[in-house]
N, C-alpha and C positions, 0 to 999 in steps of 0.2 A: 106524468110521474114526477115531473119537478118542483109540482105546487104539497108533496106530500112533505117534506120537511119543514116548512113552513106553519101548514097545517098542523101537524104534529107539539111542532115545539112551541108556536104560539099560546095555546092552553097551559101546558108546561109550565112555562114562564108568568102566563099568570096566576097558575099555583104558589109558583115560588115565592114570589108577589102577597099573595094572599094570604100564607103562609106567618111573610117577615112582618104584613104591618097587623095580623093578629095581635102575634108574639108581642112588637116592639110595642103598640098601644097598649096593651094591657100590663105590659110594665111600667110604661109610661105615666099611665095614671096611680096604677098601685105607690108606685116606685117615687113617683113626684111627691104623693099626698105624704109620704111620709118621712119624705126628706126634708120636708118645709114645716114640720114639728117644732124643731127649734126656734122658730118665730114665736112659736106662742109660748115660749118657757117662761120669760119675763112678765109675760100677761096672767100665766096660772101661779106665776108665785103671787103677782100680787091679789088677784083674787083669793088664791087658798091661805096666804100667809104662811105656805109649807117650809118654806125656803128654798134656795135652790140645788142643797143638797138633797132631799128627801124626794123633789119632784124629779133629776137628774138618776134618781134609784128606779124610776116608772120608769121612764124614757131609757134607762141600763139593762130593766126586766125585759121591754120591748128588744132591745135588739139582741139576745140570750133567747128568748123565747121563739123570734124570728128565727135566728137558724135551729132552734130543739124542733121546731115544724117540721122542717125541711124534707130529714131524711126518711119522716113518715108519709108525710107529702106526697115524698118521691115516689118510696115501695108502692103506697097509694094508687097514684098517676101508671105507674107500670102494670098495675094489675089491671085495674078496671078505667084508665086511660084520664088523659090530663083535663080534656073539657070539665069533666063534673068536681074535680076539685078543685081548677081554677073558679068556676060556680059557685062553690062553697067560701072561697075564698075571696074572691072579691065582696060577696054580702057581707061576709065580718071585718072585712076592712072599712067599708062604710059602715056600717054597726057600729061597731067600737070608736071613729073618728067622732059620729053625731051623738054620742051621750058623754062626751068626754067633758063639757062644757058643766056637767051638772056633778062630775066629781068632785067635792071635797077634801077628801083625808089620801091619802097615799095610796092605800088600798085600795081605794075606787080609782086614781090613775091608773093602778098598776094593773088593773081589772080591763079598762077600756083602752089605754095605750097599748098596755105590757100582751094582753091577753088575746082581746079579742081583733083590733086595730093591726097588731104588729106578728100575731097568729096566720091570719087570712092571709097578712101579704107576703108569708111562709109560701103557704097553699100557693099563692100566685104568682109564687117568686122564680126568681134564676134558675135554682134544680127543675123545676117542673117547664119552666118557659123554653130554658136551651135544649133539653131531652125532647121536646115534644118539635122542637127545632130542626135537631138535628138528626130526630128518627125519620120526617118529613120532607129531608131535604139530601141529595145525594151529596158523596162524601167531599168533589170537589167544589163547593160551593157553604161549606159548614165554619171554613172561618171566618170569610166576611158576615155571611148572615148569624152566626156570635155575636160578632162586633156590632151590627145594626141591630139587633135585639136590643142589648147593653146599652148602644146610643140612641133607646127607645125609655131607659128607667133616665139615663141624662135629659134627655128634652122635655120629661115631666118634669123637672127641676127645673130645667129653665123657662116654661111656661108657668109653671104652678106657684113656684117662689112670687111672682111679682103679683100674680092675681091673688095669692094672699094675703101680702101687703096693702093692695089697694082695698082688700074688703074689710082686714082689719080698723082698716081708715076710716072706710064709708059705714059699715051695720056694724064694726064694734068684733072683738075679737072672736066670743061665744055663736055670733051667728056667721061668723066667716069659716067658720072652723066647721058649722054643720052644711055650707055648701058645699065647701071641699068634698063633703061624705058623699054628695049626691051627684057631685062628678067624676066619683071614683065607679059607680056603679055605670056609666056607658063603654068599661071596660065588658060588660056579661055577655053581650055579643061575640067576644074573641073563643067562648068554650066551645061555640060550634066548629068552629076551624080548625083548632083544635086539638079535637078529639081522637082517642086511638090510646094504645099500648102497646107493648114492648113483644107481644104476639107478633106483631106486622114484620120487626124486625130480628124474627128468631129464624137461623137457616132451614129449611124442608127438609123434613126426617131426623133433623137433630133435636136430640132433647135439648131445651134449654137448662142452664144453670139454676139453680132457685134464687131466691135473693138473699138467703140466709150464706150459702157458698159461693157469693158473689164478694157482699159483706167481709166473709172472715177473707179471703183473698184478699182486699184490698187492705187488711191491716194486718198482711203478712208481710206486704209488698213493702220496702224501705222507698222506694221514689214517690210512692203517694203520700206516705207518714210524713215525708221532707216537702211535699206539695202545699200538705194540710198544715204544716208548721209556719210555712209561708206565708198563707192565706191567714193564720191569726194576724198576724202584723197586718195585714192588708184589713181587717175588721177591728181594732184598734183605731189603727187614723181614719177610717172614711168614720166609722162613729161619733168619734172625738167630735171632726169635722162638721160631722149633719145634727149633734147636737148644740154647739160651744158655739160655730163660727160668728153668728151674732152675737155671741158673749164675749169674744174675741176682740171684736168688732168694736164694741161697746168701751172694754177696757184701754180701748187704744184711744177712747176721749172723742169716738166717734158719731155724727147724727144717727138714731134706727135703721134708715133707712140703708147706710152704706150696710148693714148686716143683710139688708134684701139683696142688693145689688150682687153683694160679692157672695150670696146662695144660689142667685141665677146666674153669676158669672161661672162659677162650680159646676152646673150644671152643662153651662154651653161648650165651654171648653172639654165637660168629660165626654159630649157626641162627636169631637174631633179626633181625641182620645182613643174610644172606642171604635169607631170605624180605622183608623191608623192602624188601630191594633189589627181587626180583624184582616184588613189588608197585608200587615206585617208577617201574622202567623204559616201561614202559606209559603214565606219566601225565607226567616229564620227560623233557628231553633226557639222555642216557645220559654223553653228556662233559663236562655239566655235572654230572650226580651223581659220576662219577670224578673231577673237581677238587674237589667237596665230602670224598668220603674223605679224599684224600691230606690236604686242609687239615688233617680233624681230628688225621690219624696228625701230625704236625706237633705241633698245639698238643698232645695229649698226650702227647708225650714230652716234649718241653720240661717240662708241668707237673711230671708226674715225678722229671724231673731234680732239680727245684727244692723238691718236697715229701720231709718227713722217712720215713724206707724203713721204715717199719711193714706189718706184716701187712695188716691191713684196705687200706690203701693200696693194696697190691701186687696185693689182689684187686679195688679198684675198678680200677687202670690194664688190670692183665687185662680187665675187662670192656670198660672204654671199645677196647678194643685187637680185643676178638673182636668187636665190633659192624662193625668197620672192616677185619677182619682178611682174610677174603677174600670181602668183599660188590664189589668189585673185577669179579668172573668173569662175573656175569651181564651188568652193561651191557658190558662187554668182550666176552661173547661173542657179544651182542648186535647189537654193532657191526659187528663181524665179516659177520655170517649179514646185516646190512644191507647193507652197503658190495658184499655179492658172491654171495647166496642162503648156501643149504644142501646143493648137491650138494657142494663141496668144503668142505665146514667143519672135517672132522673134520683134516685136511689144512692148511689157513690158520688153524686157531685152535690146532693144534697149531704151529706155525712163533711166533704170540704166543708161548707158553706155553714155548718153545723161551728167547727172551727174559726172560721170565721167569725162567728156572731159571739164564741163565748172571747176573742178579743175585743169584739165591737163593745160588748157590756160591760169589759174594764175601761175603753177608752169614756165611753159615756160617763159612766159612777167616778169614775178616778175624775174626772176634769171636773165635776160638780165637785165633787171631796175637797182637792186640791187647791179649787180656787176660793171655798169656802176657810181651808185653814189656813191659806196664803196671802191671798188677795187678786191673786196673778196664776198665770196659765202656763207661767215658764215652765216648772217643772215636768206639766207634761210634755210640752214640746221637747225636751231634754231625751224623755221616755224614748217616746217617738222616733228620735232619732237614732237612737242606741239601737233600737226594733227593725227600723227601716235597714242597718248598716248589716245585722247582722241577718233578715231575708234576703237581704241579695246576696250575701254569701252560703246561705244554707241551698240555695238553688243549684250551685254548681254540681254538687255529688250524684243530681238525680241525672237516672240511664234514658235517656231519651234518645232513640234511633236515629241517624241520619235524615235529613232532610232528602227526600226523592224527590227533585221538581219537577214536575209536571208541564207539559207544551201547554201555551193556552189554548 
């Protein structure tokens, strides 16, 4: 009888297992390909001659249209379960990445970035990855494996950034840009793993909610509204961030390359990030660590601002920047899956996330705008901060229960 627990939780375990590097790989590569976008902003101005406010309006559509995905996405995923839109979703992320090359005019970025490209990685994104997560996974073991999810869209960053660097170098931007498409698709394999709906997780003999009376609850509720007010400011700077930073980079009188570097520094530092996060969740309150981020996003830009623009520099603010960059999602999704379970998650944390993007697509189009009538990026950083200062204080009002710790 002694070798049954063994037995038992071995498989277990490697569910769990099976599970995280689903989820994290296919954010991974979603998540990477399209964070390393910004490398080729300067390549498609000078091929299009759009300029870079008009190309910074595709790449603004893309992450607006990313979260308008989401929450359909979600309801999606919840009904007839997350493999088959993840499915759907990774093919038009490589769709859209490999004809991107042959766009022209604005409207065919905005077509292949905005549409089909930054659509799919909707489908395959955070609402549908943490729901099918955390429907998968029992409840004491839901905030680290957030966190390792999360620190699966950062380590596509920090792989992806460099090998597209190096291939822009070697075949030239247009064909670096359509292998990326072809390594996005060894994500298709994670829709078997998976697979399922929010059936699995409804109680025996309870009716469930529908999704429409899940919906209007949560924009009754004031701690979601003040969640989701949050997570704008949290899609402003990582936007800003994943389109500008080599423009950034650039304005500071800097070689191409330090804009690679400090995209996979972003990246490395946000799986430190992230798993900290998910480890953190568990032992504080969730909207006190999301006023701790925004503070730091705060003080670091400012220091920034204030420090002379050298190399080393650029790649410490990178780091301090990916630690903070999107360690945001865990106690956010968190809150989420608190405030209303897990049958509707993929649904309610797609609608945040929805928020989220319609900041991302101001920080995107404002830092193209901004730097096109300025010359400089200050002003946003200025935004930025005023944003960051006031999410950590909009977080305090929201009712979030006591922390019950749990024996390990």
């Amino acid at each position: 009888m002694s070798d049954t627990p063994t037995t038992t939780s071995t498989p277990r375990t490697f569910a769990v297992w099976v599970v995280l590097l689903a989820a994290a790989g296919a954010f991974a590569l979603t998540m990477g390909t399209r964070q390393t976008m910004g490398l080729f902003l300067s390549s498609l101005n000078t091929s299009t001659g759009l300029g870079v406010g008009s190309i910074s309006l595709a790449f603004a559509f893309g992450q607006l249209w990313w979260g308008l995905t989401q929450p359909f996405a979600g309801a999606f995923a919840d009904r007839v379960g997350a493999g088959r839109v993840l499915l759907l979703g990774v093919s038009l992320v490589a769709l859209g990445t490999f004809i991107t090359p042959f766009m022209s005019t604005t409207a065919g970025l905005i077509f292949a970035i905005g549409v089909l490209a930054a659509g799919g990685a909707g489908m395959a994104g955070p609402a549908v990855l943490m729901a099918a997560t955390t429907r998968l996974l029992p409840a004491n073991k839901r905030g680290m494996a957030t966190g390792i999810v999360n620190a699966g869209g950062s380590f596509g960053q920090f792989i992806m950034a460099p090998i597209a660097g190096a291939l822009m170098v070697s075949v030239g931007w247009g064909h670096a840009m359509q292998v990326m498409a072809g390594l996005v698709l060894l994500a298709l394999p994670a829709a078997f793993f998976l697979k399922g709906n929010n059936v699995q997780v409804a109680a025996p003999g309870v009716k469930s909610m529908s999704t429409g009376d899940a919906v209007r609850l949560a924009l009754r509720t004031p701690s979601f509204l003040l969640l989701a007010a949050g997570f704008f400011v949290c899609g402003f700077h990582v936007a800003f961030l994943a389109t500008h930073l080599p423009g950034v980079v650039a304005a500071c009188g800097l070689p191409t390359q330090w804009g690679a570097w400090a995209l996979g520094i972003l990246g490395l530092f946000n799986i430190v990030g992230s798993i900290a996060m998910g480890w953190a969740v568990g032992r504080w309150r969730m909207k006190s660590l999301l006023s701790l981020v925004y503070s730091v996003r705060a003080i670091a830009v400012l220091v920034f601002l204030l420090a002379p623009k050298t190399g080393p520099v650029v790649l410490v603010f990178a780091a301090v920047m990916g630690v903070s960059f999107l360690s945001t999602v865990p106690p956010t999704a968190g809150l989420v899956a608190k405030f209303f379970g897990t049958a509707h998650m993929a649904t309610l944390f797609g609608l945040v996330m929805l928020t989220h993007q319609v900041g991302g697509f101001l920080g995107a189009f404002l830092g193209g705008k901004i730097f096109d009538a300025t010359g400089s990026y200050n002003w946003v950083w200025y935004i930025d901060i005023v944003l960051a200062v006031g999410a950590a204080l909009i977080h305090f009002p929201i009712k979030e229960a006591k922390l019950v710790r749990q024996p390990a």
